[in-house]
DRENDO-1510 file (C-alpha; in Angstrom, 1 decimal, always signed):
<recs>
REC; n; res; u; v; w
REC; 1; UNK; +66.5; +42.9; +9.5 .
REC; 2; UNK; +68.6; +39.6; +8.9 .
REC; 3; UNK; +69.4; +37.2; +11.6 .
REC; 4; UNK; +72.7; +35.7; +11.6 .
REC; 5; UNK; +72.9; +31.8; +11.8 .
REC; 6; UNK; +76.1; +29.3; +12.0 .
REC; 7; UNK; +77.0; +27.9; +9.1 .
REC; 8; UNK; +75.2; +24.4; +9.1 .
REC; 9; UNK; +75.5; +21.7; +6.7 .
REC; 10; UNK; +72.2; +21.7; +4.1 .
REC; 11; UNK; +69.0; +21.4; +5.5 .
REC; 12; UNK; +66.9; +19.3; +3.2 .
REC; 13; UNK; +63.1; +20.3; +3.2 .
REC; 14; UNK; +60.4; +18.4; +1.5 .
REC; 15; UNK; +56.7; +19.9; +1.5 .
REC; 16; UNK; +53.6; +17.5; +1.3 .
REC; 17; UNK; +50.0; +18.2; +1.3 .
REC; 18; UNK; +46.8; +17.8; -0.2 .
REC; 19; UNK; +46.2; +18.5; -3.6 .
REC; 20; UNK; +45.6; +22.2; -4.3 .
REC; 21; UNK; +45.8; +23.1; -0.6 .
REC; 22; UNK; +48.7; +25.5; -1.5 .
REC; 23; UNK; +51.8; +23.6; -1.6 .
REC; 24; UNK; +53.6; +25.3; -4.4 .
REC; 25; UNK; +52.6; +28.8; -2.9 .
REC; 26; UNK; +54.3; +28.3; +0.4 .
REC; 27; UNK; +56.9; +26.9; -0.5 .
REC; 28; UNK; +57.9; +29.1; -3.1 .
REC; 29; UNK; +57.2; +31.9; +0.0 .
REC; 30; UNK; +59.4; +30.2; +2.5 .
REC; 31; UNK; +61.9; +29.8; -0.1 .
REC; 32; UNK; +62.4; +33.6; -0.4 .
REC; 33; UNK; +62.0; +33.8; +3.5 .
REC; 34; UNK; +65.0; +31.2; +3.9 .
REC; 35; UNK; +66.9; +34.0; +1.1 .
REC; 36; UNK; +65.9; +37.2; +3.4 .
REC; 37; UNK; +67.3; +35.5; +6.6 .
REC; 38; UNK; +70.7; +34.9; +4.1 .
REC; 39; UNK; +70.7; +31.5; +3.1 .
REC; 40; UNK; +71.6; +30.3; -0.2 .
REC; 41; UNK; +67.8; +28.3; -1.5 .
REC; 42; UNK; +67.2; +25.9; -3.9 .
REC; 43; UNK; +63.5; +25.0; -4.6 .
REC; 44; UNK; +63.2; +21.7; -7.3 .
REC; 45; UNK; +59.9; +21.4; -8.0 .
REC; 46; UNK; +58.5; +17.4; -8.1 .
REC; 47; UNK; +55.6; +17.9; -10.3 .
REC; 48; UNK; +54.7; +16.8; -14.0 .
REC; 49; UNK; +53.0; +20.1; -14.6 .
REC; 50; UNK; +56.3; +21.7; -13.3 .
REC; 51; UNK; +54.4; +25.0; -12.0 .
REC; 52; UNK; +56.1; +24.7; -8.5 .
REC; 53; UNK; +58.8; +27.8; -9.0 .
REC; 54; UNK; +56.1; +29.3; -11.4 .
REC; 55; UNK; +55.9; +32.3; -8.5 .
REC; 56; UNK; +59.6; +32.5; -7.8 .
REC; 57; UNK; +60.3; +33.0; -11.6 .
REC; 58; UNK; +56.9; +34.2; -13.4 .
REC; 59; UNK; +56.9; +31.5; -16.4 .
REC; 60; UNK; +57.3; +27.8; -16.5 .
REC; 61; UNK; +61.2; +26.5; -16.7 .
REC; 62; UNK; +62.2; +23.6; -18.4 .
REC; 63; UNK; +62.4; +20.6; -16.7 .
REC; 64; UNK; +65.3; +18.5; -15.9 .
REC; 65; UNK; +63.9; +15.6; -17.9 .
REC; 66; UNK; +63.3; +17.8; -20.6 .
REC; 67; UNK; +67.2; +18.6; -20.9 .
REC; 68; UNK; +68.2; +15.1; -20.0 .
REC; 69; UNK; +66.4; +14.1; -23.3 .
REC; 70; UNK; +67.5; +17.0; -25.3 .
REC; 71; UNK; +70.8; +15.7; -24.4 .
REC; 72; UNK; +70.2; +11.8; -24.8 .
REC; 73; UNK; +71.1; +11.3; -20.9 .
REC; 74; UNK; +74.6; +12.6; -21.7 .
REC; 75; UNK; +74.8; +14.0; -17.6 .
REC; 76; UNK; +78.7; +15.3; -18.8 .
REC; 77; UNK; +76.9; +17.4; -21.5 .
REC; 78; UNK; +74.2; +19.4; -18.8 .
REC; 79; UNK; +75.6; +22.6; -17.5 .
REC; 80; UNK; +74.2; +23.6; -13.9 .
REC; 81; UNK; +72.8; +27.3; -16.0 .
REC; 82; UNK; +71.1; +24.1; -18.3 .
REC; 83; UNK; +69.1; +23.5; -15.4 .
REC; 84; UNK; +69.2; +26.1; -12.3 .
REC; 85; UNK; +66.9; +28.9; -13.0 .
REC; 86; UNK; +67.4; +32.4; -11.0 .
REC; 87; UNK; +64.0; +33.4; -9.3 .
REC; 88; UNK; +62.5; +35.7; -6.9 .
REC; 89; UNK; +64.8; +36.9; -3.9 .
REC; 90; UNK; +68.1; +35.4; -5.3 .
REC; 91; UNK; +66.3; +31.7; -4.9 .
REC; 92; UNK; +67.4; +29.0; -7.2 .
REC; 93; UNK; +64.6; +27.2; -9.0 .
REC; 94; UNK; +64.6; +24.0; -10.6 .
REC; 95; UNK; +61.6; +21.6; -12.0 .
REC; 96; UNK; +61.8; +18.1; -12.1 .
REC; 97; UNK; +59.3; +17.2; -14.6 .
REC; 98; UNK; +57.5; +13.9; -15.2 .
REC; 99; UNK; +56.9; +11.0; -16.9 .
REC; 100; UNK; +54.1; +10.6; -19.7 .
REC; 101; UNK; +51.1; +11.0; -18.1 .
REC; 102; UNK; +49.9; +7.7; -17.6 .
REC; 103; UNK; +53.4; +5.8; -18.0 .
REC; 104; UNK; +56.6; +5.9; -15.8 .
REC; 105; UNK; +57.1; +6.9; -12.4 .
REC; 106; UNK; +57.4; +9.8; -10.7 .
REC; 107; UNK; +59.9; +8.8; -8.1 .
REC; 108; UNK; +62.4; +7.9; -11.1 .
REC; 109; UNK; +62.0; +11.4; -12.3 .
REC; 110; UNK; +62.8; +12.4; -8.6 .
REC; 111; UNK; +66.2; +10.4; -8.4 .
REC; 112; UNK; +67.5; +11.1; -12.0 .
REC; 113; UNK; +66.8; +15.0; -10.9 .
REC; 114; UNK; +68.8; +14.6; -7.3 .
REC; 115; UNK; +71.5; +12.2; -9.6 .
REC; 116; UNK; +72.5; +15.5; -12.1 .
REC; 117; UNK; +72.1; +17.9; -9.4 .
REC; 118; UNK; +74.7; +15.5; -7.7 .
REC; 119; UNK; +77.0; +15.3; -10.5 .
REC; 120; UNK; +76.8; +19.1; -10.8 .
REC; 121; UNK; +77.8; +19.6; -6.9 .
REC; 122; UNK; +74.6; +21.6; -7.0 .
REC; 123; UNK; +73.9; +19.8; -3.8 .
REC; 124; UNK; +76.8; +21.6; -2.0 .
REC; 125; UNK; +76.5; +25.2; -2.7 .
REC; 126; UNK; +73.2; +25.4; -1.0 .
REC; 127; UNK; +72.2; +26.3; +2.9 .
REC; 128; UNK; +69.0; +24.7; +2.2 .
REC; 129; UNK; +67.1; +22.5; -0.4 .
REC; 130; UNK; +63.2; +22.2; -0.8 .
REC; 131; UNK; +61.5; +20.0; -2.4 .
REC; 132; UNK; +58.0; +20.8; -3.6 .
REC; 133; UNK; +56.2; +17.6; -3.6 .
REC; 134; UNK; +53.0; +16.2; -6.1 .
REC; 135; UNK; +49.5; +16.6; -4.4 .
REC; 136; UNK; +48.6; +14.0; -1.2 .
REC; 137; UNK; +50.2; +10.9; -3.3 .
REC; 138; UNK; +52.5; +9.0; -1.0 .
REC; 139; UNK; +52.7; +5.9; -3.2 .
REC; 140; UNK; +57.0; +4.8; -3.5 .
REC; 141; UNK; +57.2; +7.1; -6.0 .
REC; 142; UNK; +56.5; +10.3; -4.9 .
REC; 143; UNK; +57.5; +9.6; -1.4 .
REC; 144; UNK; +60.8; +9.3; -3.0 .
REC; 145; UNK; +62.2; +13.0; -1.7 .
REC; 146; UNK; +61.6; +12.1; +2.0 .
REC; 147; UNK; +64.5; +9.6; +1.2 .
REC; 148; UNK; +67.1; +12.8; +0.8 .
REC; 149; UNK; +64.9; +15.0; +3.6 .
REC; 150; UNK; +65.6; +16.1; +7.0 .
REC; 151; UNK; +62.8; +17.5; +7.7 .
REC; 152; UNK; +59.1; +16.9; +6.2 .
REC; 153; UNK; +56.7; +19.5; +6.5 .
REC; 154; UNK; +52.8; +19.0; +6.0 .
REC; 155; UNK; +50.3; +21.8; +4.5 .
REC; 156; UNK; +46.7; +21.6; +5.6 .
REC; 157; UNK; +44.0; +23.9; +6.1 .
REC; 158; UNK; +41.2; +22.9; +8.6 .
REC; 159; UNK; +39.3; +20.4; +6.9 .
REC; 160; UNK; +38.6; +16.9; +6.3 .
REC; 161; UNK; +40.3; +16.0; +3.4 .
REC; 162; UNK; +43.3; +17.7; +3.7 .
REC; 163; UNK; +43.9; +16.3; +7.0 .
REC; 164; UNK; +42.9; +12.8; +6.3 .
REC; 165; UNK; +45.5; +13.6; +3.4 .
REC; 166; UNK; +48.2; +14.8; +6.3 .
REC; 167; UNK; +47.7; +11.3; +8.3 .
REC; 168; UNK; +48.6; +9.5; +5.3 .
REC; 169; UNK; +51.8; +11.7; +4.5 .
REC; 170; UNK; +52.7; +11.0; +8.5 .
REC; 171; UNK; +52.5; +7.3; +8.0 .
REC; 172; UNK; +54.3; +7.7; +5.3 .
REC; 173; UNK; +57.4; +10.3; +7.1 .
REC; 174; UNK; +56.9; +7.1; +10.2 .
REC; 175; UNK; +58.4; +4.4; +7.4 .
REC; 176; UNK; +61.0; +6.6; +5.6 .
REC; 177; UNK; +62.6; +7.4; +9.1 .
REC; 178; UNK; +63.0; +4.0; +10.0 .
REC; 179; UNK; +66.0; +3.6; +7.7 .
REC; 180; UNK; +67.2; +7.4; +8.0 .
REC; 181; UNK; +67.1; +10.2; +10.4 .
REC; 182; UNK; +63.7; +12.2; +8.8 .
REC; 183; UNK; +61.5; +13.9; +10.9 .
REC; 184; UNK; +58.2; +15.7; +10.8 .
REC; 185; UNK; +58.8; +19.4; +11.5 .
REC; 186; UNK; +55.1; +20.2; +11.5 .
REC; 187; UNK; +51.8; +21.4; +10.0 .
REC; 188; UNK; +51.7; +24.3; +8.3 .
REC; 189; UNK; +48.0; +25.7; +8.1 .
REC; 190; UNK; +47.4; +27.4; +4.7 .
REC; 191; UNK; +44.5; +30.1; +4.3 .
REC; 192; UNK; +42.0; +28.8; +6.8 .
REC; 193; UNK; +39.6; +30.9; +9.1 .
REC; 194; UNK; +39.8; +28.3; +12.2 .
REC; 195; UNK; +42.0; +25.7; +13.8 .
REC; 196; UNK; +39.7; +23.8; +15.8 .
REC; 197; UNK; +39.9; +20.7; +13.4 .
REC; 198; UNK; +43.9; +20.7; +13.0 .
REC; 199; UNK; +43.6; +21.0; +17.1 .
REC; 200; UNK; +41.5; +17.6; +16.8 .
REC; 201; UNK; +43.5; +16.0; +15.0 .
REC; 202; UNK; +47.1; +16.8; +16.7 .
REC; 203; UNK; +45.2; +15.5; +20.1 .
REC; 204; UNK; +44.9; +12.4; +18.3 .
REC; 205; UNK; +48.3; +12.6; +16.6 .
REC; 206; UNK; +50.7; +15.0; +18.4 .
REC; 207; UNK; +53.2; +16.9; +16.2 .
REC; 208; UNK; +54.3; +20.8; +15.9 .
REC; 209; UNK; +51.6; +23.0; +14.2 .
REC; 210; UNK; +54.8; +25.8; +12.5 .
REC; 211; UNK; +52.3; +27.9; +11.7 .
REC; 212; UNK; +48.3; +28.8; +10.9 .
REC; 213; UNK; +47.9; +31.4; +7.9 .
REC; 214; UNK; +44.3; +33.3; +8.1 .
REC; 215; UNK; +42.1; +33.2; +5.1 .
REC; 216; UNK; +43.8; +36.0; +2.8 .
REC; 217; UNK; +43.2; +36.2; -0.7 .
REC; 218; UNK; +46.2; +37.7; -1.5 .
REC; 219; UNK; +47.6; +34.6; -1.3 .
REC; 220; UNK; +45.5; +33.2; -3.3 .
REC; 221; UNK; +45.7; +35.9; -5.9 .
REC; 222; UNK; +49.8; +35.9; -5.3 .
REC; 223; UNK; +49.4; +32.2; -7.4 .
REC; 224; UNK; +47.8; +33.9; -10.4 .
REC; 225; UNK; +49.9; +36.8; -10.5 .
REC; 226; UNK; +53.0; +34.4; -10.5 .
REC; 227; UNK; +54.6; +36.7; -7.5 .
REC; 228; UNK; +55.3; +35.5; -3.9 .
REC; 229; UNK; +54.2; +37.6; -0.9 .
REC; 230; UNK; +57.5; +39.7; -0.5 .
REC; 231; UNK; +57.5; +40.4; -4.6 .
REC; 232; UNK; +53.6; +41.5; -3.7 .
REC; 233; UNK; +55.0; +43.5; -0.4 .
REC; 234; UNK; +57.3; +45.8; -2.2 .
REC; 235; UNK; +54.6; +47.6; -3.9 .
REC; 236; UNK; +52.0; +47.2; -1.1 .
REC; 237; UNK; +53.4; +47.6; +2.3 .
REC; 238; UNK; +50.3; +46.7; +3.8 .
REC; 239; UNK; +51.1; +42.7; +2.5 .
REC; 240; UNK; +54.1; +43.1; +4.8 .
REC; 241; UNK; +52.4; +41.5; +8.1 .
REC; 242; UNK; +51.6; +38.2; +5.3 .
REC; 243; UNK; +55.2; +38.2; +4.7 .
REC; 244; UNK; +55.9; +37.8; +8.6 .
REC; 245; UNK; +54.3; +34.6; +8.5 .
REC; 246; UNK; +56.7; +32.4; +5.8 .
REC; 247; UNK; +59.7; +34.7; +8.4 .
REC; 248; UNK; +58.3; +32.7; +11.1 .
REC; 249; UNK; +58.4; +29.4; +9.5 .
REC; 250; UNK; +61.5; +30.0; +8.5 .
REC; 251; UNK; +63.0; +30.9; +11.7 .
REC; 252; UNK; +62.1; +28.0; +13.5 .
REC; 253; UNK; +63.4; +25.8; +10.3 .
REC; 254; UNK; +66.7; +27.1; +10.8 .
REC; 255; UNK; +66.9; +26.9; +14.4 .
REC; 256; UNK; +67.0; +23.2; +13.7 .
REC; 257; UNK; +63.9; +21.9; +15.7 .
REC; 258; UNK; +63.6; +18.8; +16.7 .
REC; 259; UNK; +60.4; +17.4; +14.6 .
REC; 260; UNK; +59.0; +14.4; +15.2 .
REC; 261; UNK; +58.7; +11.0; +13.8 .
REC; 262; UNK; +54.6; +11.1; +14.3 .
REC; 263; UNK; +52.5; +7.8; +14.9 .
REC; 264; UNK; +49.7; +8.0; +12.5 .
REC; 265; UNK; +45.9; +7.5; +13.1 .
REC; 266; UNK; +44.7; +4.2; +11.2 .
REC; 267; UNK; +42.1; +5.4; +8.9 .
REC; 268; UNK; +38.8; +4.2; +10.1 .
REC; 269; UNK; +39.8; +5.9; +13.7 .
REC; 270; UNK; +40.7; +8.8; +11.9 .
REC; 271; UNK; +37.5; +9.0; +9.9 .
REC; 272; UNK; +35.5; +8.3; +12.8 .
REC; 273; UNK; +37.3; +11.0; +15.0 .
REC; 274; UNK; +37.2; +13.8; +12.2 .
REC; 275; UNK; +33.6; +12.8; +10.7 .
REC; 276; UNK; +32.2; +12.8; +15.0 .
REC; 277; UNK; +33.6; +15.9; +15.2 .
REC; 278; UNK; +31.8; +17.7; +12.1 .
REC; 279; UNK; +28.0; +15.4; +13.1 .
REC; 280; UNK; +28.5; +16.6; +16.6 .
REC; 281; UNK; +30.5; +19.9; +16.9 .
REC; 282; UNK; +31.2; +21.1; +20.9 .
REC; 283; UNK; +28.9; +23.9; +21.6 .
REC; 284; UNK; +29.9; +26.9; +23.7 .
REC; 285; UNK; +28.5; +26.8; +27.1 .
REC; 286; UNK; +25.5; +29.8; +27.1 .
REC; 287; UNK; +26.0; +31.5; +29.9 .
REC; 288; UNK; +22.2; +31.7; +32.5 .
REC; 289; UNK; +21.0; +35.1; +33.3 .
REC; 290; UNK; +22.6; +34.9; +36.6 .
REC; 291; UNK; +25.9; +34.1; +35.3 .
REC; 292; UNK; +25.9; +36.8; +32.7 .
REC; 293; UNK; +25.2; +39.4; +35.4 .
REC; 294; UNK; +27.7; +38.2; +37.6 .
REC; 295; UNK; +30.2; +38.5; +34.5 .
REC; 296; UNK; +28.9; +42.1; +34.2 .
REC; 297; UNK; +29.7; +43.2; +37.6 .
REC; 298; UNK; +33.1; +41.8; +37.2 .
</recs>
């Protein structure tokens, strides 16, 4: 069922994470959960390998530096169909691309792709934008999308690296929003069996938690099939409680929360806190023999 919204000026999303935590994959699955609630999406992809649509659309698109170059940087001779690819759900995809590997920077690549887009009005027509962000790296470079975000969100699963990766991204949301009005909309956990780690952390470092996906290999699997969750849904019903998930993260995106501007851990504390907490892991109270009978006559 589609819920009706006002009509809102763009939201501007842009989706950080550890490397190879799942980045691409949710995004491309709240993209199409953005579509199904009726807003008009479009996911650009900040990536050299340019695989972050690769889901929405089933192959790799060209990339926007690609056609630039085709075209010698001639921006009056791109055409938005040049560019804007049609995937999954009605979502519009576009991949940024990259420089040489080894040579250039990303966060040129990031502003020549929002400059075109620009000059094509692309940025109008759209109810939201999401940028799909490169791995943990916050260098200028590839923090460069938070500068045209409203919101930041962060996907982790429950595990050391990927939220020693999140604290970083968080320092990084705390300096873009001191010259504009970015927040942190929250942590998205991706495909992880417990939440007692993220829980740790966010004690340390309050901010939302939007959502906490179970282990599922589906999603996994949805990444090598080159289908979201809802494409996966319509021939297996049973996927349709995954699909609920990206709905709910998507809800509360356009019910315009909020977020945060979040106060990051300095690393040695952060090491220290999340390290203590694997060496000496809380252990559930074991009830005495007397307790467990009086839990039994309860």
């Amino acid at each position: 069922m589609t819920k009706n919204y006002k009509r809102q000026t763009t939201v501007k999303l842009a989706v950080y994470g550890k490397g190879g935590i799942g980045k691409s994959t949710t995004s491309c699955n709240i993209s199409v959960a953005l579509a199904k609630r009726g807003k008009k999406v479009l996911q650009i992809g900040c990536d050299p390998k340019h695989d972050s649509t690769f889901t929405l659309t089933g192959f790799l698109i060209p990339t926007i530096i690609d056609t630039l170059q085709e075209k010698d940087y001639h921006y009056e001779d791109v055409w938005p169909e040049d560019v804007i690819y049609k995937g999954y759900g009605g979502v519009d995809c576009v991949e940024a691309g990259g420089p040489p590997a080894g040579a250039g920077c990303g966060g040129y690549v990031v502003g020549e792709t929002v400059k075109l887009l620009k000059e094509l009005n692309a940025f109008d027509e759209y109810d939201v934008i999401l940028f799909d962000v490169l791995g943990d790296v916050v260098c200028g470079g590839f923090a460069a999308p938070l500068n045209y975000a409203d919101y930041c969100l962060i996907v982790t699963d429950n595990g050391f690296d990927a939220l020693f990766a999140a604290n970083r991204i968080a320092a990084s949301v705390r300096e873009k929003a001191r010259t504009h009005p970015l927040r942190l909309a929250g942590l998205i956990g991706n495909r992880t069996s417990k939440r007692d780690l993220i829980e740790k952390y966010i004690e340390a470092v309050p901010m939302p938690v939007l959502e906490v996906l179970p282990l599922i290999e589906d999603i996994r699997v949805s990444r090598v099939k080159g289908k979201t969750l809802f494409e996966m849904a319509e021939s297996d019903p049973s996927l349709s409680y995954v699909c609920d998930y990206y709905l709910n993260i998507a809800d509360q995106i356009l019910a315009r929360p909020e977020g945060v501007v979040p106060n990051d851990s300095p690393d040695r504390e952060l090491f220290s806190l999340l390290s203590d907490f694997y060496l000496n892991p809380g252990k559930p109270q074991v009830p005495n023999s007397e307790e467990e009978l009086d839990l039994m006559i309860v």
